[in-house]
C-alpha positions in Angstrom: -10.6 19.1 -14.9 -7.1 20.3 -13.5 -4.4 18.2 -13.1 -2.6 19.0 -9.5 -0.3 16.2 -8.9 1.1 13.0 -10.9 2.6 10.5 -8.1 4.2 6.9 -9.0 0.6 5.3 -9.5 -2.0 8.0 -9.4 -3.5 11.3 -10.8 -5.1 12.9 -8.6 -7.6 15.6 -11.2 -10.0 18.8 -9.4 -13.0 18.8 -11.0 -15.2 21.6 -9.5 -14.9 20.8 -5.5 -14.3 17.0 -5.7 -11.3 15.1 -6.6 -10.8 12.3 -9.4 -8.4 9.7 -8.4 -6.9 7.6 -11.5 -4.9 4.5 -11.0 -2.7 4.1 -14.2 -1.2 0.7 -14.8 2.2 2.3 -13.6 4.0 0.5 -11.3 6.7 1.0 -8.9 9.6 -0.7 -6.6 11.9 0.8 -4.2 10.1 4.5 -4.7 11.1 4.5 -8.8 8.4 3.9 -11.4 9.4 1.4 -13.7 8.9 2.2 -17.6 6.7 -0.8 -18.5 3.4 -0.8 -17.7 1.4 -3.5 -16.2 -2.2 -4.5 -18.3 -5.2 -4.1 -16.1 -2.9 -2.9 -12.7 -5.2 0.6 -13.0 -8.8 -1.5 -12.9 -7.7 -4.1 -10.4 -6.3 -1.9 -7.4 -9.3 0.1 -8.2 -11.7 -2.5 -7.9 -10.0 -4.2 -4.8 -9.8 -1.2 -2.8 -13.3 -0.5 -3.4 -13.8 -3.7 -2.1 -12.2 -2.9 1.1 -13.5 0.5 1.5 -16.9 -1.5 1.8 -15.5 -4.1 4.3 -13.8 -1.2 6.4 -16.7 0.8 6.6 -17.6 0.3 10.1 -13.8 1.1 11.3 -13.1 4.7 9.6 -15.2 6.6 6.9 -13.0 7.0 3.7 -13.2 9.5 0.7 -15.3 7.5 -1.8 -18.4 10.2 -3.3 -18.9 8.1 -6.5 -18.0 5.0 -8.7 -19.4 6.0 -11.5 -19.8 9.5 -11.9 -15.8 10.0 -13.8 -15.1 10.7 -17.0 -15.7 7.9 -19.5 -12.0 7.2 -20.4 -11.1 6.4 -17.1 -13.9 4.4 -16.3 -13.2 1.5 -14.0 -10.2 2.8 -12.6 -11.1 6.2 -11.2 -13.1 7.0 -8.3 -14.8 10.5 -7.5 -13.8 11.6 -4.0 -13.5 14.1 -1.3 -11.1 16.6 -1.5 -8.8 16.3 1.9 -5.8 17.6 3.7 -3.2 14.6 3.2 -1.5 13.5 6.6 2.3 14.0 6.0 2.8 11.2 6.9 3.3 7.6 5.2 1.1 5.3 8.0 2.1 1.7 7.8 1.6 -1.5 9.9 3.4 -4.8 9.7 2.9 -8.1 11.3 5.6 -9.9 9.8 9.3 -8.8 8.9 10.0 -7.9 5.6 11.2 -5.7 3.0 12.4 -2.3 4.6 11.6 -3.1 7.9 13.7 -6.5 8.0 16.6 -4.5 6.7 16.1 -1.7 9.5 15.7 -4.6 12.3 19.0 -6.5 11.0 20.6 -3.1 10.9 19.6 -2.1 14.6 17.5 -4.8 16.2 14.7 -2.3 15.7 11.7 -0.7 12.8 11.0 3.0 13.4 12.6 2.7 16.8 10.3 -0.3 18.5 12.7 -3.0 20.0 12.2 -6.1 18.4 13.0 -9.4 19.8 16.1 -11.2 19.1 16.6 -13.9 16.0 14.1 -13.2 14.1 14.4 -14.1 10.4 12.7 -13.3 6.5 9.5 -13.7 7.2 8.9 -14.2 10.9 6.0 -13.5 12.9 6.1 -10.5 15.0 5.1 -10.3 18.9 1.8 -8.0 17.8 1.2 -6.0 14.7 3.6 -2.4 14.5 3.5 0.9 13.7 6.1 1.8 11.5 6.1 5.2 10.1 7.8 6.8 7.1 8.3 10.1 5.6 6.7 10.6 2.3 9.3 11.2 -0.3 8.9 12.9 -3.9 9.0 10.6 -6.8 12.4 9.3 -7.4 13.3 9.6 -3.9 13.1 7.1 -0.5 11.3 7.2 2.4 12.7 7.1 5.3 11.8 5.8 8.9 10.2 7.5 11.2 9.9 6.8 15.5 6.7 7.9 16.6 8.3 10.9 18.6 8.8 12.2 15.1 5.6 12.1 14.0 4.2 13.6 17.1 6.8 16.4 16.4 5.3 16.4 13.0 1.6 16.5 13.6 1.3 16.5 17.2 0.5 13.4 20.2 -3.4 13.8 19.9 -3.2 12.7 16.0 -0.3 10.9 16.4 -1.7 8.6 18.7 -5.1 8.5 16.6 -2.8 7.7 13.0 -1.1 4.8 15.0 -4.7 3.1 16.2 -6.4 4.2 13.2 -3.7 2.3 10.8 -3.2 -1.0 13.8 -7.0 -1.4 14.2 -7.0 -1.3 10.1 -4.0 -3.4 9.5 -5.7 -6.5 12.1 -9.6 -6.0 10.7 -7.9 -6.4 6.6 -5.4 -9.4 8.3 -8.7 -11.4 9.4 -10.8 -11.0 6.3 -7.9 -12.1 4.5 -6.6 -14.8 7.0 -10.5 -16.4 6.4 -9.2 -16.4 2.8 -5.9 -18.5 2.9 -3.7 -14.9 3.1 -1.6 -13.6 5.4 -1.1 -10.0 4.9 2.5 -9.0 6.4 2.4 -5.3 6.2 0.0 -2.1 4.5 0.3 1.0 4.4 -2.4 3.5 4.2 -3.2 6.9 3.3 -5.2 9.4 5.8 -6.5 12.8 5.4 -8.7 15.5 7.3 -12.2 16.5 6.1 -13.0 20.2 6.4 -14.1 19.3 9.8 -11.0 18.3 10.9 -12.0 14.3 11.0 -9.4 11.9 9.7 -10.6 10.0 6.6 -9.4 7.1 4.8 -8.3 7.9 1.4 -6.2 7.2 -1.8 -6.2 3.3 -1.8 -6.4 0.2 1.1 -5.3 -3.0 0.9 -4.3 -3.5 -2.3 -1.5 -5.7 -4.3 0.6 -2.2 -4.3 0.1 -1.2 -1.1 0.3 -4.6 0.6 1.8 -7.6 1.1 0.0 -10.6 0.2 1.1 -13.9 1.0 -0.1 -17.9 0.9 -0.4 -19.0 4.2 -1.0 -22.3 3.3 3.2 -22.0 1.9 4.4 -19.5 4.9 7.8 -20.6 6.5 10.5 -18.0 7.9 13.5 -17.9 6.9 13.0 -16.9 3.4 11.1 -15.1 0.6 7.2 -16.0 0.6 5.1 -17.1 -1.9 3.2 -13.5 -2.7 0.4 -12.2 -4.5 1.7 -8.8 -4.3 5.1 -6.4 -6.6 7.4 -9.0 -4.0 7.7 -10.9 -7.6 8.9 -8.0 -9.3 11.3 -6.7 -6.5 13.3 -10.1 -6.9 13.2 -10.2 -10.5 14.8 -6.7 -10.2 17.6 -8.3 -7.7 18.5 -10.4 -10.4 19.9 -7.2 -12.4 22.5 -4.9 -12.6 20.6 -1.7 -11.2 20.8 0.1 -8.4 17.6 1.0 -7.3 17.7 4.1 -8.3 15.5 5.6 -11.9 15.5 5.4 -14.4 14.1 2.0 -13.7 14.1 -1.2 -16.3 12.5 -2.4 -18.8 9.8 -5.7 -17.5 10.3 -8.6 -19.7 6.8 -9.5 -21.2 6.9 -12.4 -18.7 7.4 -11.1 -16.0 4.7 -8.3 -16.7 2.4 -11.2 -17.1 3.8 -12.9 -14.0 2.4 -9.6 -11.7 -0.7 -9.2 -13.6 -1.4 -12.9 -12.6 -0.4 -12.3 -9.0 -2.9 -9.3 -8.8 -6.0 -11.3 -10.4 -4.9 -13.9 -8.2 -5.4 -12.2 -5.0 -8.3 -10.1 -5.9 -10.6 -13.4 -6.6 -9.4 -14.9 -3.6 -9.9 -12.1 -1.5 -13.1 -11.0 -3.0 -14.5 -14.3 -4.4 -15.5 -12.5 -7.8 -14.2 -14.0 -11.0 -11.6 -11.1 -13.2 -13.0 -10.5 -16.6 
């Protein structure tokens, strides 16, 4: 196998025509990966996306060729797959305000130039679910915003318009499961490619503890943090430091690497119903 690209969570390995996608137990916030790993992180985001891939079946195809057929000594968190042309662009959906896109809104009174309502707060509700763009940036860097006349300029209206239903009709389907489940999801993101036919695919992960945000409805109430299931604990444990944001990152306290591992069983037997072993 070749090695072509090492990015904040995954190895992405060519082995004859197909690709091998690894999940390491890396983990990253604000686009730098921190030096501690996390026990497990790998298998789990693995096995929950899998998860999802099945439940999303009916929406969008995605890469998946095998489970199984990897080499042993990533085994469980590795997934053969199609090989694909990558969208260039980072497609993400949010339903509540949070993170990035409550810092753009309080900024601006906008998220990747959609006009949002006045007085909202941490945590509110949106109107409907949005589709908030961002570049994709190298490891180390930030990504940035994007309107959607930017990404038409990027990859033109036709698959603009297709990335923006694609990643809404995705984003509500994944909120519904999980709402049946006590979760709210406030925002994903999800990665896209073309097949050799020119048909956009699901790919890399969907849905998972990295790539969403997870949080107990039973305990939602704007204004504030949420409880999560998702790296929201580690983000504010990293608030509490001296650091700004930028790498390297900082050591995790054994506790705290615990306290994520916890959150990311947690949500995967909620969501799934299947016990962690």
């Amino acid at each position: 196998m070749k090695l072509l690209h090492s990015g904040k969570v995954r190895d992405v390995y060519l082995d004859g025509d197909d690709i091998i996608l690894v999940a390491s137990d890396r983990v990253s916030i604000y686009d730098v990966v921190l030096p501690t790993p996390i026990p497990d992180k790998g298998a789990l985001l693995t096995a929950l996306s899998l998860w999802w891939f099945e439940q999303l079946a009916d929406v969008l195809p995605n890469h998946v060729i095998s489970t199984t057929d990897v080499p042993a000594e990533f085994a469980g968190r590795a997934i053969r797959c199609r090989s694909l042309k990558m969208v260039p662009v980072e497609c993400i959906a949010r339903g509540y305000l949070v993170g990035m896109g409550l810092e753009e809104y309080n900024k601006t009174g906008t998220v990747s130039g959609i006009a949002l309502p006045e007085g909202l707060v941490e945590g509110s509700k949106l109107p409907e679910p949005i589709f908030t763009p961002t570049t994709k940036a190298a490891v180390g860097e930030h990504d940035e915003f994007m309107t959607f006349d930017e990404v038409v300029t990027e990859v033109g209206s036709a698959t603009a318009q297709e990335l923006r239903r694609i990643t809404l009709e995705l984003y509500s389907r994944g909120a519904a499961v999980a709402a049946e489940r006590g979760i709210l999801v406030a925002d994903t993101k999800i990665e896209l490619g073309w097949d050799p036919a020119g048909n956009l695919v699901l790919a890399d992960e969907v849905l998972t503890s990295d790539s969403s945000r997870y949080w107990d409805a039973a305990a939602w109430a704007p204004g504030g943090p949420q409880k999560s299931f998702d790296k929201q604990y580690l983000r504010e444990w990293s608030q509490t430091l001296d650091w700004d944001r930028t790498a390297p990152g900082p050591e995790i306290p054994a506790e705290v690497v615990e306290g994520v591992r916890a959150r990311y069983i947690d949500v995967y037997e909620r969501l799934t119903g299947k016990s962690w072993i």
